[in-house]
Backbone as a chain_set.jsonl record, in Angstrom:
{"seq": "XXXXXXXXXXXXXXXXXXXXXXXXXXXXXXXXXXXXXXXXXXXXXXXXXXXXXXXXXXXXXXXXXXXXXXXXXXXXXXXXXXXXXXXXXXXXXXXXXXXXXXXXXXXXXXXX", "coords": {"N": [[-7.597, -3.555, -5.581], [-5.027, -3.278, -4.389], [-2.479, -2.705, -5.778], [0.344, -1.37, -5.692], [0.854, 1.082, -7.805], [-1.762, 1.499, -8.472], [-2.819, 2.346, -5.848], [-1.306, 4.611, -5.842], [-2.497, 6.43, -7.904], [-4.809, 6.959, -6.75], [-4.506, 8.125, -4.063], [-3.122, 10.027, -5.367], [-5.036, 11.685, -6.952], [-7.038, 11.855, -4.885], [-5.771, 14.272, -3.817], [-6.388, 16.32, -5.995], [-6.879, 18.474, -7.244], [-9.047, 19.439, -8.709], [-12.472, 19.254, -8.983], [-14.348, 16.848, -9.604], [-12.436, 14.766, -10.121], [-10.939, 14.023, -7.899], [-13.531, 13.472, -6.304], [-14.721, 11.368, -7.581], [-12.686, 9.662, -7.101], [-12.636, 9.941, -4.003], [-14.804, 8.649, -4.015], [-14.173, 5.928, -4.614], [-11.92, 5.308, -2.626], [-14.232, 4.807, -0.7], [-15.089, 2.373, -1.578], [-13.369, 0.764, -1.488], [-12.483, 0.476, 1.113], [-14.805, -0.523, 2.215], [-15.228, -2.789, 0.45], [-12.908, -4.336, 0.085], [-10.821, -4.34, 2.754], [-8.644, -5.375, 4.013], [-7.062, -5.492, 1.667], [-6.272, -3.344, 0.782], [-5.632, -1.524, 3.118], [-3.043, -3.213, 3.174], [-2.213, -2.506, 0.845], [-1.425, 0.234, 0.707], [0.241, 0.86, 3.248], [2.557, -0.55, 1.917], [2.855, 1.237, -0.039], [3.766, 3.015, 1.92], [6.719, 2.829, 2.39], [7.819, 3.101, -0.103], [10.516, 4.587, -1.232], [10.26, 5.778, -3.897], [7.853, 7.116, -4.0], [6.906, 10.082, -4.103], [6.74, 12.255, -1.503], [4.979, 14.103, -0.693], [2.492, 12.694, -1.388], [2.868, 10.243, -0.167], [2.888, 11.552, 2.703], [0.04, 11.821, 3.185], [-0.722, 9.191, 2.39], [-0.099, 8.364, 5.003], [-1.377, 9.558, 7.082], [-4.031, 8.669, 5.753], [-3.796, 6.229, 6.618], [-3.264, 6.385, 9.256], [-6.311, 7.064, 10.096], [-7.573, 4.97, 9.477], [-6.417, 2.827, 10.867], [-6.906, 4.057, 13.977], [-9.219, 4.157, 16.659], [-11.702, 6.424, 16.566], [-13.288, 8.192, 14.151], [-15.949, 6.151, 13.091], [-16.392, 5.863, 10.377], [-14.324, 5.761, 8.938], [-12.408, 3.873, 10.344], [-10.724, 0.87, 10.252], [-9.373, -1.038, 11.224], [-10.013, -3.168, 12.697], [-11.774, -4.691, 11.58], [-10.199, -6.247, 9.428], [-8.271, -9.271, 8.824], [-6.951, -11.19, 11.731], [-4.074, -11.963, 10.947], [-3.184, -9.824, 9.33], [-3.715, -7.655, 10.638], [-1.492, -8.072, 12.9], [0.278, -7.748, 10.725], [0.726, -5.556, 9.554], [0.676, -3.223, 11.993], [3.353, -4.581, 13.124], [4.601, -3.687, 10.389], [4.216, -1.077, 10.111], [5.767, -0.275, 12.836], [8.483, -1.036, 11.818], [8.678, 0.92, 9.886], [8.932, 3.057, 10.958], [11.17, 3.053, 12.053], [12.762, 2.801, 10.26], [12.739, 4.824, 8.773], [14.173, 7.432, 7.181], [13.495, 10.316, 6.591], [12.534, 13.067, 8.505], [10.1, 14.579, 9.121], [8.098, 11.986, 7.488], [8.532, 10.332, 9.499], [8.12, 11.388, 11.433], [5.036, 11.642, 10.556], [4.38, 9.166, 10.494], [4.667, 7.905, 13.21], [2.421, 9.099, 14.441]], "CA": [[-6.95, -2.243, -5.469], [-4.216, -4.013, -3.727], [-1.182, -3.105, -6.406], [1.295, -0.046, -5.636], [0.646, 1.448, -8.763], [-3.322, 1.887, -8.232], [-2.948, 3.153, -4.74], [-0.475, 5.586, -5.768], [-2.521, 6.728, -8.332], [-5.836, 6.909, -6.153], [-3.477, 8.951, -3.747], [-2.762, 11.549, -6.384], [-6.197, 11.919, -7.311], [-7.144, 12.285, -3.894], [-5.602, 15.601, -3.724], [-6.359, 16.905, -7.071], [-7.611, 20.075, -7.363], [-9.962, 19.263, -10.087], [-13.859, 18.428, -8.128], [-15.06, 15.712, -10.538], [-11.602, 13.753, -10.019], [-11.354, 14.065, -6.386], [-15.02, 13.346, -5.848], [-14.374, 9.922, -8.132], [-10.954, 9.418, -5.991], [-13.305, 9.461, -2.827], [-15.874, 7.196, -3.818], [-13.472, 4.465, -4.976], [-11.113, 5.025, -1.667], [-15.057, 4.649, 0.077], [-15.997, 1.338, -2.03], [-12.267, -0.08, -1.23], [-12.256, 0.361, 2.23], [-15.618, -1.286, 2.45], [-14.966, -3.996, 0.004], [-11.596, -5.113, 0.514], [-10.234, -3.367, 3.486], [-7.303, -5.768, 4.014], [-5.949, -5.624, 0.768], [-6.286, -1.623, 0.899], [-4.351, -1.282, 4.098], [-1.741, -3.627, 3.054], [-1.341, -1.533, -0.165], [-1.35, 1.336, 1.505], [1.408, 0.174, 3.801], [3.375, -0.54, 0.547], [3.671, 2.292, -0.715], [4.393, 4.058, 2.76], [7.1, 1.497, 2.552], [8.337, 3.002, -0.841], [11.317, 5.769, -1.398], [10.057, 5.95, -5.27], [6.588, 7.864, -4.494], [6.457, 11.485, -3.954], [7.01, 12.72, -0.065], [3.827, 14.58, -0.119], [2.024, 11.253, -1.634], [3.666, 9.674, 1.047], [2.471, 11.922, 3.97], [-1.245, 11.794, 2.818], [-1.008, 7.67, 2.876], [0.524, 8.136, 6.224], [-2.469, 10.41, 7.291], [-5.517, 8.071, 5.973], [-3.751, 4.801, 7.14], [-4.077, 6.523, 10.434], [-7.734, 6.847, 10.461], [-8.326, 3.722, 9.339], [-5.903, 2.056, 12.282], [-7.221, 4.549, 14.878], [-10.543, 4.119, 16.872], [-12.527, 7.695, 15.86], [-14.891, 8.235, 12.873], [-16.482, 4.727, 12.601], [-16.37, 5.646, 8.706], [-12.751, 5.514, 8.63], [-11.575, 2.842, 11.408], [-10.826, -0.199, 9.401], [-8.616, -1.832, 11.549], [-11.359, -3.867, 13.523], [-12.057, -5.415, 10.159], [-9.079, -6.667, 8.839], [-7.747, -10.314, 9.756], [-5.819, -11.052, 12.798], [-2.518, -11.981, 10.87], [-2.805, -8.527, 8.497], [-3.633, -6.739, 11.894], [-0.163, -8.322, 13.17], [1.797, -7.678, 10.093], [0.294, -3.881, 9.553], [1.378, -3.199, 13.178], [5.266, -4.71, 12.669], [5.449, -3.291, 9.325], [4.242, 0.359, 10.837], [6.955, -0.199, 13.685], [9.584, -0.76, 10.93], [8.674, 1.944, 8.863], [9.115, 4.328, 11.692], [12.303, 3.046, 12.689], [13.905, 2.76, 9.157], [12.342, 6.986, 8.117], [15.153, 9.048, 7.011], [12.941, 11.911, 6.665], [12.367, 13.033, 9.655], [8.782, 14.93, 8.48], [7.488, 11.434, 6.972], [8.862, 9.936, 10.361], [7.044, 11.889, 11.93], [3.64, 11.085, 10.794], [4.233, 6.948, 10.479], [4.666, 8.065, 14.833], [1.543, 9.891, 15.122]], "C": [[-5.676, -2.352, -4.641], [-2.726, -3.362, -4.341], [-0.9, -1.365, -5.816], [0.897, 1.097, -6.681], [-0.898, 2.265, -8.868], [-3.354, 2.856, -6.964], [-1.943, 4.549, -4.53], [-1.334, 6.658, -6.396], [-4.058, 7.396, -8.033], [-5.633, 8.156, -5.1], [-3.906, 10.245, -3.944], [-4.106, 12.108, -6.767], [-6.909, 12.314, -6.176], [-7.296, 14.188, -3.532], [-5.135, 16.189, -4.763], [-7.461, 17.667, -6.564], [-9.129, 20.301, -7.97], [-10.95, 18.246, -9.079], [-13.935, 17.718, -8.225], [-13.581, 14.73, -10.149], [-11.271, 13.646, -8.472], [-12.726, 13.287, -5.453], [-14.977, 11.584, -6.236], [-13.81, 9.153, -7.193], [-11.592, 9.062, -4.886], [-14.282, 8.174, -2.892], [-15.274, 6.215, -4.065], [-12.601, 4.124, -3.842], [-13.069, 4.145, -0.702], [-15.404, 3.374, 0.065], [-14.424, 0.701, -1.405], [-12.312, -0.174, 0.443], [-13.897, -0.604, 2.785], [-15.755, -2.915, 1.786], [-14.17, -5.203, -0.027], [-11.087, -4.384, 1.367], [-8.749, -3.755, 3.995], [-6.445, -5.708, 2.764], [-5.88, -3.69, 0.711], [-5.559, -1.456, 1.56], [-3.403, -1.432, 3.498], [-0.725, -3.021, 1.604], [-1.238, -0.322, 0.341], [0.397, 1.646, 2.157], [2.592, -0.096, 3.101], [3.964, 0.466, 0.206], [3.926, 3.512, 0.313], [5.889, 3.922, 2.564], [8.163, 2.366, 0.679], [8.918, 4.363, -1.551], [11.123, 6.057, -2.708], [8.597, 6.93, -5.266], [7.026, 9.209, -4.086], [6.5, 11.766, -2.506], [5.316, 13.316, -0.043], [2.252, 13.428, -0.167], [2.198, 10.249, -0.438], [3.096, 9.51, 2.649], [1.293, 11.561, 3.782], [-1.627, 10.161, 2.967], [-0.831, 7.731, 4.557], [-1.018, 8.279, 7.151], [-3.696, 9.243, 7.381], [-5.265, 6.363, 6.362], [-3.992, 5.21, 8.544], [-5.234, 6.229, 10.845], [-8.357, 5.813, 9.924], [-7.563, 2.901, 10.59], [-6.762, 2.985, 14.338], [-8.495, 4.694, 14.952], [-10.63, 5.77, 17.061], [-13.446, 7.699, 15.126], [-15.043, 7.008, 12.706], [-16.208, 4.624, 11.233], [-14.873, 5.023, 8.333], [-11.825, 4.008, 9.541], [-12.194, 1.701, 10.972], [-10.568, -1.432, 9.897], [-9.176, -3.279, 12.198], [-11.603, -5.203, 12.881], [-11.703, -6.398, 9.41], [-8.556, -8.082, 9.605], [-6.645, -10.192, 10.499], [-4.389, -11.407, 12.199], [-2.177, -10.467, 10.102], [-2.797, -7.816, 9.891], [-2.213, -6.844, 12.101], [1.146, -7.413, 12.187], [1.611, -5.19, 9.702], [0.789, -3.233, 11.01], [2.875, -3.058, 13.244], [5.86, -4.221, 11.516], [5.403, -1.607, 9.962], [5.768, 0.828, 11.526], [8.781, -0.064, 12.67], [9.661, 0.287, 10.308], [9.285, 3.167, 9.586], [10.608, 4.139, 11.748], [13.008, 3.098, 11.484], [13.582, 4.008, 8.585], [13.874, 6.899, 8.434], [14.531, 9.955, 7.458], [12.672, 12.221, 7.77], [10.682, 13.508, 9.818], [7.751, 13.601, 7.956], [7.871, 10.462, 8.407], [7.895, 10.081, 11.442], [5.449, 11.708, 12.004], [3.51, 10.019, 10.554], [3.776, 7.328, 12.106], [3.338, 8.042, 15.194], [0.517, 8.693, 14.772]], "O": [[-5.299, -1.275, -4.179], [-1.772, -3.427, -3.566], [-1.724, -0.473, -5.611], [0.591, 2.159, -6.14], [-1.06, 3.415, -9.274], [-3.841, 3.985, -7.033], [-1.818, 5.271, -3.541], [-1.262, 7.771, -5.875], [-4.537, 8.203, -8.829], [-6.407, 9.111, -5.166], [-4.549, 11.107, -3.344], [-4.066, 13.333, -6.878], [-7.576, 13.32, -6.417], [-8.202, 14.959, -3.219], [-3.977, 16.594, -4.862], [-8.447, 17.547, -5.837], [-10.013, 21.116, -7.706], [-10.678, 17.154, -8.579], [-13.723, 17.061, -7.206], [-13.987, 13.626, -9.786], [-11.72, 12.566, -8.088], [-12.774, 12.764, -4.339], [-15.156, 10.703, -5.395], [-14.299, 8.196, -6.594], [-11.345, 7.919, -4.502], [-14.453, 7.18, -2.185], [-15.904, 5.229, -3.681], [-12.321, 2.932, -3.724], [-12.994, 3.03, -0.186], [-15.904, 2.86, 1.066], [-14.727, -0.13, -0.549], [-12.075, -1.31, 0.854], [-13.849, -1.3, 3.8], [-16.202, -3.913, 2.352], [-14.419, -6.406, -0.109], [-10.687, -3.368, 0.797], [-7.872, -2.95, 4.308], [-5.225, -5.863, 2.83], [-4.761, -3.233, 0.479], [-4.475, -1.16, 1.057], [-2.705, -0.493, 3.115], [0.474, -3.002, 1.325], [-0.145, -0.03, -0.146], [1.328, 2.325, 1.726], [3.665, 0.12, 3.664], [5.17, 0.697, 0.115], [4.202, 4.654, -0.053], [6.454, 5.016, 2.565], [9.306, 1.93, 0.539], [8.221, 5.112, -2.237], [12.011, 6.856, -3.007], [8.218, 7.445, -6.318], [8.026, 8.976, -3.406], [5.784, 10.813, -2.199], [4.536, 12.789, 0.75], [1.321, 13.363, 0.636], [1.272, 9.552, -0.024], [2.902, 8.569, 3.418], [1.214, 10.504, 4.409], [-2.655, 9.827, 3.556], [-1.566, 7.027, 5.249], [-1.603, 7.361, 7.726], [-4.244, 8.876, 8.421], [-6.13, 5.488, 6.407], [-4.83, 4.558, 9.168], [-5.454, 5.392, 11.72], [-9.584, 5.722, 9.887], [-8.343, 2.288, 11.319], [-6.971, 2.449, 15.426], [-9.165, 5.133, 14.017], [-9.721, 6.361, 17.645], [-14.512, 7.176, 15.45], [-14.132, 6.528, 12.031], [-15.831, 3.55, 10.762], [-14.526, 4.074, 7.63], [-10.806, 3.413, 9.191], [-13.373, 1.359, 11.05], [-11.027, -2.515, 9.534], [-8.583, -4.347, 12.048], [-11.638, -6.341, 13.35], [-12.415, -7.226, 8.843], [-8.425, -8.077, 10.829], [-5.658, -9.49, 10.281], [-3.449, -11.152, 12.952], [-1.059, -9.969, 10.239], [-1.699, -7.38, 10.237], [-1.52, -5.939, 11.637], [2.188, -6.825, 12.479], [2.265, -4.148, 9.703], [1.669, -2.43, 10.699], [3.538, -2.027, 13.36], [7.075, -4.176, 11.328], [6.444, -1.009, 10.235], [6.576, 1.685, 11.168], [9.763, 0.662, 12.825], [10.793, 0.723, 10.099], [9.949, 4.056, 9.052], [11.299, 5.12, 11.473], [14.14, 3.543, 11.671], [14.372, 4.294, 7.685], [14.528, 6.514, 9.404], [14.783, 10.488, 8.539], [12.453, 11.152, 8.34], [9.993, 12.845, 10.593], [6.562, 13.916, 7.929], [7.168, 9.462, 8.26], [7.181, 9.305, 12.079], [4.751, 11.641, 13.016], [2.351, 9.675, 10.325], [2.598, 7.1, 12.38], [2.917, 7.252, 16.039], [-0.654, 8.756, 15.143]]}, "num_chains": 1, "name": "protein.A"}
């Protein structure tokens, strides 16, 4: 679940309206973060990383890469998990991301 394309589209489904695709959307973000949790981040990270998705797509990665980097809900905090060079580069790519935002709104929550 690693490619741009998938995690964009996982994303979008996320916050669909529609139960049954949402509900899907969760259990496959639930099985990825337990199965592969480094290649999840680092797509994740990608497509924070990419002025071609959608701003509100965007914020919402921003959002659940949080709670997977931040100690809180055990369910969600991934970071623990993940090998020490992805830890490193998830970290320095974060720091870049913040510092190279335009937006000031998508800037904003890389910060938080």
């Amino acid at each position: 679940m690693a490619e741009k394309g998938q995690i964009v589209e996982l994303l979008k489904a996320l916050q669909s309206t529609d139960n049954a695709t949402r509900q899907k959307a969760e259990t496959m973000y639930q099985q990825a973060k337990q199965q592969g949790p480094d290649q999840l981040l680092l797509g994740m990270m990608q497509v924070l990383g990419s002025a071609d998705v959608e701003e509100g797509v965007r914020r919402h990665d921003c959002v659940l890469i949080r709670q997977m980097c931040m100690r809180g809900a055990e369910k969600d905090f991934i970071f623990a998990r993940i090998s020490q060079p992805h830890q490193q580069e998830v970290a320095a790519e974060l720091l870049r991301r913040f510092e190279q935002e335009a937006n000031p709104k998508l800037q904003k929550k890389i910060g938080e």
